[in-house]
N, C-alpha and C positions, 0 to 999 in steps of 0.2 A: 288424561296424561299424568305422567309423574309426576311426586312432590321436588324431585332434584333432575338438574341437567348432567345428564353423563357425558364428560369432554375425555375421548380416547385421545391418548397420548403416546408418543414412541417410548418404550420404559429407561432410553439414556435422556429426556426429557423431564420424567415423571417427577424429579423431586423441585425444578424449576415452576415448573403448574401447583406445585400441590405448595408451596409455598405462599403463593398470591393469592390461589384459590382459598385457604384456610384464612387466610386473614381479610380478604374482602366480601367472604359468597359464601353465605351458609347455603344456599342450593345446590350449589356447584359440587360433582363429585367425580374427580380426576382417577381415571382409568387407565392404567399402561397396559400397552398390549406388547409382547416380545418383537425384539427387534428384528426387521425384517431385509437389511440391510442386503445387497448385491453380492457380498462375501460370506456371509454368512448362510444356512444351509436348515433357516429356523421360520418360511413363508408357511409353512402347512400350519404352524406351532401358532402363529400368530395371526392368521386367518381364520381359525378356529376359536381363539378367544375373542377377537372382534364379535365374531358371528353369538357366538354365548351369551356377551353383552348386547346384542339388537335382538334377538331372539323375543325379550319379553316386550318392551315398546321403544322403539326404532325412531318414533316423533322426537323423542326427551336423548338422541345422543347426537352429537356433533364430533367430527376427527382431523384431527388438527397432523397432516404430515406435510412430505413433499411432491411434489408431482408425480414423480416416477416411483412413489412407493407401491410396494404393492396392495397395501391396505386400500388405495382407491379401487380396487378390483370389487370392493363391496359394493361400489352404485350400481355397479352393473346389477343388482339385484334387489335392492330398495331403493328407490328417490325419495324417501322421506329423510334420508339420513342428511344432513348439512356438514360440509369438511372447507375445510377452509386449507388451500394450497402454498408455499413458495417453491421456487424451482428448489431450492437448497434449505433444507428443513430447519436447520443450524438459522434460518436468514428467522425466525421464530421467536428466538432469543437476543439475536445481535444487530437485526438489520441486514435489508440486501444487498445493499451497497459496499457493508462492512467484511461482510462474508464472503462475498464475490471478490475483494482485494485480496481478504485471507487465503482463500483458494487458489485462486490464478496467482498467489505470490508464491503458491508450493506448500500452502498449509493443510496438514492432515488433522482434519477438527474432531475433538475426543471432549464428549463430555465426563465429568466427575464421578459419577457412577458406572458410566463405560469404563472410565479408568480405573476404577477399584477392583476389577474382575478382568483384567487387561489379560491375563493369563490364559485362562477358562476361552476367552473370547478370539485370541490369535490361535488355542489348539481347536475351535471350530471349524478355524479358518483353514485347517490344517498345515500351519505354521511350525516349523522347530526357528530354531534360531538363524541361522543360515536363509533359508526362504524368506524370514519376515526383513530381514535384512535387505536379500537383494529387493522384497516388493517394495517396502517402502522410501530406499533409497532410489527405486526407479519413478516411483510415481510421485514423492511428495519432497520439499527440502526442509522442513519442520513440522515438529509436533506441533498445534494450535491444541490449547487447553481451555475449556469455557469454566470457569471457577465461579464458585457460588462465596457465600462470606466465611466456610469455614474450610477455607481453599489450604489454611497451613498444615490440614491434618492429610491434606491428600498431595502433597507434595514429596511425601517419599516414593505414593505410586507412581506419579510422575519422570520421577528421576531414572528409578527402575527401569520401567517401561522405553525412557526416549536412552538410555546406556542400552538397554536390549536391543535396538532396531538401529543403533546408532549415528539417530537424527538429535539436534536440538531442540529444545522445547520452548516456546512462548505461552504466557497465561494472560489471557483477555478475562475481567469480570462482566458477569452477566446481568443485564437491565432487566428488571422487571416491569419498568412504563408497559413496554409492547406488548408484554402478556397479559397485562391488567388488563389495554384496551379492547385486546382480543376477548379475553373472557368475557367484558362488558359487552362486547359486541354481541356475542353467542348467546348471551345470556339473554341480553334484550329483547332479540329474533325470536329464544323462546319461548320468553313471558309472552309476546303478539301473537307467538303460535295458539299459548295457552288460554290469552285472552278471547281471541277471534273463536276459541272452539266454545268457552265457555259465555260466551257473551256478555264478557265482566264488562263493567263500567268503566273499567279502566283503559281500556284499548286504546284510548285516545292519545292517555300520555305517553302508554307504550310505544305508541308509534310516532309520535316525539320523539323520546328518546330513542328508540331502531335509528332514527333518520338521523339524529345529532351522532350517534357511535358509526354507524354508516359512512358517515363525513369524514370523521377522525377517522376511520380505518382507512377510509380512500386518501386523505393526507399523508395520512402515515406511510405508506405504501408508496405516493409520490417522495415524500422526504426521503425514505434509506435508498432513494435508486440515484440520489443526489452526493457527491466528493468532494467538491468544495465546500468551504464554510459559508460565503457571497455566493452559491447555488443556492443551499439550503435556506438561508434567509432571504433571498429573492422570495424562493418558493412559498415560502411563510406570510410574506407580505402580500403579493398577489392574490394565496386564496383567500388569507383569512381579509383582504377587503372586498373580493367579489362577494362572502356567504355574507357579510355583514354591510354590506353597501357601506363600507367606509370611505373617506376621501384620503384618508391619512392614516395611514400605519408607518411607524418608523420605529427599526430599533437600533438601541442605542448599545455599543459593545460595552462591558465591564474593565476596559483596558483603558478606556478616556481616563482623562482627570480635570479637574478645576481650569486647567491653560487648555482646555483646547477647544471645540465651538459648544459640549454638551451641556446642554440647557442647567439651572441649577438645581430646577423642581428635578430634575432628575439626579441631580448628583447626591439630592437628598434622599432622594427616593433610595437608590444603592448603597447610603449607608444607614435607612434604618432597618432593615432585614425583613422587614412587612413582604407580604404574596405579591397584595398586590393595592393599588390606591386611586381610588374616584380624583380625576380634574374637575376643577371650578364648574358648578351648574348643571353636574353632569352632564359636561359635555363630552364626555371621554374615560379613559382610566387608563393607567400603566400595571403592566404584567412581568414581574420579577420571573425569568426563565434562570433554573439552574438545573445541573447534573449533579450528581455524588455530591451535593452539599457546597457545590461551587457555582456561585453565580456568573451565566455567561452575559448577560445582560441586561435590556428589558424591552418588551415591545411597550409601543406606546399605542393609544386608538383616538383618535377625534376625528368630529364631523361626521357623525351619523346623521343617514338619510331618515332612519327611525330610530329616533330616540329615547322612545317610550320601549325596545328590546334591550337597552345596555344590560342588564341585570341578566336576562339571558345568553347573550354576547360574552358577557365575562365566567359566566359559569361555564360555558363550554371550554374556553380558555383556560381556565382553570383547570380542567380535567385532561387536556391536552400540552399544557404547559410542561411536563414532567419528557413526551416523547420529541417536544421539540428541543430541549435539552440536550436528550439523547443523540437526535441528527446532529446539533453542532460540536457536540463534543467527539462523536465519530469521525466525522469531517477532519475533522482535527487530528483524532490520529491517523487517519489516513492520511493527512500531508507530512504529520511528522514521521512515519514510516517510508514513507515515498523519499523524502529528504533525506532517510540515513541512508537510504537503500543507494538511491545516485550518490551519497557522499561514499557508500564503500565502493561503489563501480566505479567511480573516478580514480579513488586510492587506490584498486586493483589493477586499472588500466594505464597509471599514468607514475613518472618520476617524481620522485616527492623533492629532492633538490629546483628541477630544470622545469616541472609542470609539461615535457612533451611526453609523448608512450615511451612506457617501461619495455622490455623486452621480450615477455611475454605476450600482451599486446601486441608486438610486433611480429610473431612468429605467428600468431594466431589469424591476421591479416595475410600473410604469404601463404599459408593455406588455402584462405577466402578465395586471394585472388589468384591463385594458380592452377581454377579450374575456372575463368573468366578468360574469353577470347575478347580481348583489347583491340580492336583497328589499329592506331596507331603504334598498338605496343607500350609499354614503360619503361621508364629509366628506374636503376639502382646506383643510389651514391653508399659508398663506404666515408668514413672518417674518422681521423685518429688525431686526438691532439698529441703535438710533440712535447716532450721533455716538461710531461707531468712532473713524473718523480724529485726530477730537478727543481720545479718549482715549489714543490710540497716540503722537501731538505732546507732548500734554501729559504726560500720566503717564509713559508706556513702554508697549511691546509686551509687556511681562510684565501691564501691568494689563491689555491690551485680550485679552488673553490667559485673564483670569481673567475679565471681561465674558462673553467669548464662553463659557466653560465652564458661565457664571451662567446664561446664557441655556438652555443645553441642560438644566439640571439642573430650571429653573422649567418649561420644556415639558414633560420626563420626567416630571413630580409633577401634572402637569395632563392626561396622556395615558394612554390604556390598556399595557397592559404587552404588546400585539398589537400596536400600533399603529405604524408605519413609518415615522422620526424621520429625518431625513436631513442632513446640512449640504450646502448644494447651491453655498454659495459662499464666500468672507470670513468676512462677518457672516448670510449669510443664510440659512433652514432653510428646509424643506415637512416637511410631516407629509400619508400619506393614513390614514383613519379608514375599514377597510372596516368594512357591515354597524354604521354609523349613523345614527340617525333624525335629520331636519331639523329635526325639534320641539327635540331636543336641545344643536342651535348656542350659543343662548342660554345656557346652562348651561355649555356649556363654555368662553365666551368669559368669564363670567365666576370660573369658574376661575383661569382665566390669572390675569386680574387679580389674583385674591386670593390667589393664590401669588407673585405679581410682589410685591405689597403684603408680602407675608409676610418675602418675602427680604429688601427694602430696609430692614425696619423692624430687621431681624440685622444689614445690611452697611449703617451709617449713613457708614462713612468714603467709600465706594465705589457710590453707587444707580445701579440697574441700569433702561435706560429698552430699550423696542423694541416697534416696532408691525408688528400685524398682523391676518392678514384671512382668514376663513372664507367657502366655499361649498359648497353641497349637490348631486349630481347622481346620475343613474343610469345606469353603464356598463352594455352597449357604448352604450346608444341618444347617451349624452353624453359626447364626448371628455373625459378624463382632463384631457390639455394643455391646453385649454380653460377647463375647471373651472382647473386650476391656474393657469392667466392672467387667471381670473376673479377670484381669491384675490391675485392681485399686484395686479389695480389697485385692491382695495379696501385692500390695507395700503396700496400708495404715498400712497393719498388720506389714509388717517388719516394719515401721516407728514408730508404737508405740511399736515394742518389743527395735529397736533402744533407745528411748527416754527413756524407763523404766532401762534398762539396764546404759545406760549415767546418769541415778539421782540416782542410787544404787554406783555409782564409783566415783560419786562426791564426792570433799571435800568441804567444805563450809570453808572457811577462810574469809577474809574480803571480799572478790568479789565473785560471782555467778557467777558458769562456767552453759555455758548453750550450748545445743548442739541439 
């Protein structure tokens, strides 16, 4: 066999390997092969150089893609070779977990050397500006960028690139824990290859260590498929006390402090910066877990069943320590992505005054439902508060302010809690009622009122006045729009029978009551 392991790699990878690789492995020798990507028109190009590289011996290369690459088309022709898969190639660098959000969130994932030839690689695509436009607007909602540490110099490709295509750009930086492991992995498998053929002395410990990097890589593999932070540290707890017949693993978050139950051997532990620290009698030890230089917490271990292994126990942890890091802090942003993402669907979908749907919102729902056949059919209420303007001249926008809130509160107390409240303008609301009877109008017109009644008879300084108008229909056969223009002209009507009625009861004295 050979003196070095040849790890093929996808050439938008190459400089992610070859970075870990030169600093942990002097055997290790990272091989890009051209990218073979579904859009691209470069299999023959890159099938051919795989093939160059197995050509002399086949034992000493390992390939590291996706599933669906086509570079797996080589086993079909040697099973000596060793390739280690994810569904999504990208999951290589970031985690599966991570990448599967980024993906199914609309991310089109470009590493740093893909983007530096971003050019070259859309005209293989045979891309002009217009095409790459419509593809990517169709298939992705942002650029996803993997960034290495000299990610500021390749920020003007980036910029370039996400103005040419006219998506936005996010930039995730890349962990090197998962590659390490991996490489340790390959590497391991094939020093046992090398041993078992050579009948070194040493096979023994190699295949120790195969079965400890084995382990990590099956962890590993279980952690990125994990989104919550409390998954990930379950996960964590559970294996690492099955491998280690632990009784107790506990870990302690880096957010405690002195007031809350965290023991204080550990509070010391957190602030002296140590890896990691022997408990009394070695009966145990605690494991400082960080990411990027931030500590997320620490695990803690006692009560080993064999306690003549701690020193092995902690060394594997040790070495594993860096990609548990990695899960929690993924975790992490994947809640805090999730969290921006509903805070901006709520802001999209909803009035920032009143907190019911905006308008948009609303119209988007009469679409929905007006190719839904309802049984009972639905109701549409229209509403308009009266004599806005009037109260905004006269009192202030703060009162007409609190009007309009009164309004939303007496329709909420008179609506079902399904029911689809919208401000659609100003002063003016729709509600649709699906899966209401007609018989039932009545009833709930009078509602209204006696919730309106209710209010005014609380808010004596302040009466809340506004009219509006009900109708009954059955989608699809009866336009939604319709019904809802049917509902505005029976409020307009009461409004100006209100209004006429209100200037027949006026007195005119020195002030002008107006209504």
């Amino acid at each position: 066999m050979a003196d070095k392991l040849k790890v093929l790699v996808c050439s938008g990878f190459k400089d992610y390997f070859e970075k870990v690789a030169s600093n942990e492995f002097e055997d290790i020798e990272i091989c890009p092969f051209p990218s073979m990507c579904v859009y691209h028109s470069g299999e023959a190009k890159g099938l051919s150089s795989i093939r160059n590289i197995l050509k002399d011996s086949p034992e000493d290369v390992s390939i590291v893609c996706g599933s669906l690459c086509p570079a797996m088309k080589v086993l079909e022709e040697d099973y000596r070779i060793r390739t280690e898969t994810q569904d999504i190639c990208f999951s290589h660098i970031l985690g599966k977990s991570f990448v599967e959000h980024l993906v199914s969130g609309g991310g089109y994932m470009v590493t740093e050397p893909w983007l530096r030839n971003w050019k070259e690689h859309l005209s293989s695509m045979g891309f002009d500006r217009e095409l790459a436009r419509r593809f990517f607007g169709e298939s992705a909602r942002r650029i996803v960028c993997v960034s290495e540490e000299k990610r500021e110099e390749n920020i003007p490709y980036l910029e370039d690139f996400s103005q040419y295509v006219d998506l936005p750009f996010l930039v995730v930086e890349a962990d090197y824990s998962y590659i390490e492991i991996l490489l340790n992995h390959l590497h391991s498998m094939w020093q046992l290859k090398k041993a078992r053929k050579e009948n070194d002395s040493r096979i023994r410990s190699f295949r120790k260590q195969s079965a400890d990097y084995m382990t990590m890589f099956e962890l590993i593999k279980d952690l990125t498929q994990k989104e919550n932070e409390s998954d990930v540290i379950e996960t964590v707890k559970k294996s690492l006390s099955m491998l280690f017949s632990c009784r107790l693993v506990e870990f302690c978050s880096a957010r405690r402090d002195e007031k809350s139950s965290l023991d204080k051997k550990c509070i010391l532990f957190l602030r002296s910066g140590e890896q990691y620290s022997l408990l009394e009698n070695s009966s145990g030890f605690m494991l400082r877990i960080e990411h990027s230089g931030q500590t997320e917490g620490i695990l803690v271990f006692r009560d080993f069943q064999f306690p003549s292994h701690i020193s092995g126990y902690l060394s594997f942890c040790l070495n594993i320590s860096d990609v548990i890091g990695l899960a929690i802090s993924n975790s992490k942003k994947i809640e805090i992505i999730r969290k921006n993402e509903s805070e901006m669907e709520y802001i999209g979908t909803h009035d920032g005054m009143t907190g019911i749907f905006n308008r948009g919102f609303f119209d988007e729902k009469v679409k929905e439902l007006q190719q839904k056949e309802i049984s009972e059919g639905l109701c549409v209420l229209v509403c308009d508060l009266d004599g806005l303007k009037e109260i905004n001249d006269i009192k202030g926008h703060d009162a007409g302010d609190i009007a309009i809130k009164a309004t939303v509160h007496v329709l909420k107390k008179s609506l079902r809690t399904g029911d689809i409240l919208a401000r659609t303008g100003g002063d003016e609301f729709a509600a649709i009622l699906p899966g209401y009877p007609e018989s039932s109008l009545e009833n709930l017109s009078e509602r209204i009122l006696n919730n309106l009644e209710k209010y005014n008879r609380s808010s004596k300084n302040m009466p809340l006045s506004f009219s509006f108008g009900l109708v009954h229909g059955f989608p699809p056969e009866d336009d939604i729009l319709e019904l809802v223009r049917g509902a505005d002209e029976i409020m307009y009507k009461r409004k100006i029978e209100k209004k006429e009625t209100c200037q027949r009861k006026t007195v005119i004295e020195n002030n002008t009551m107006t209504c």
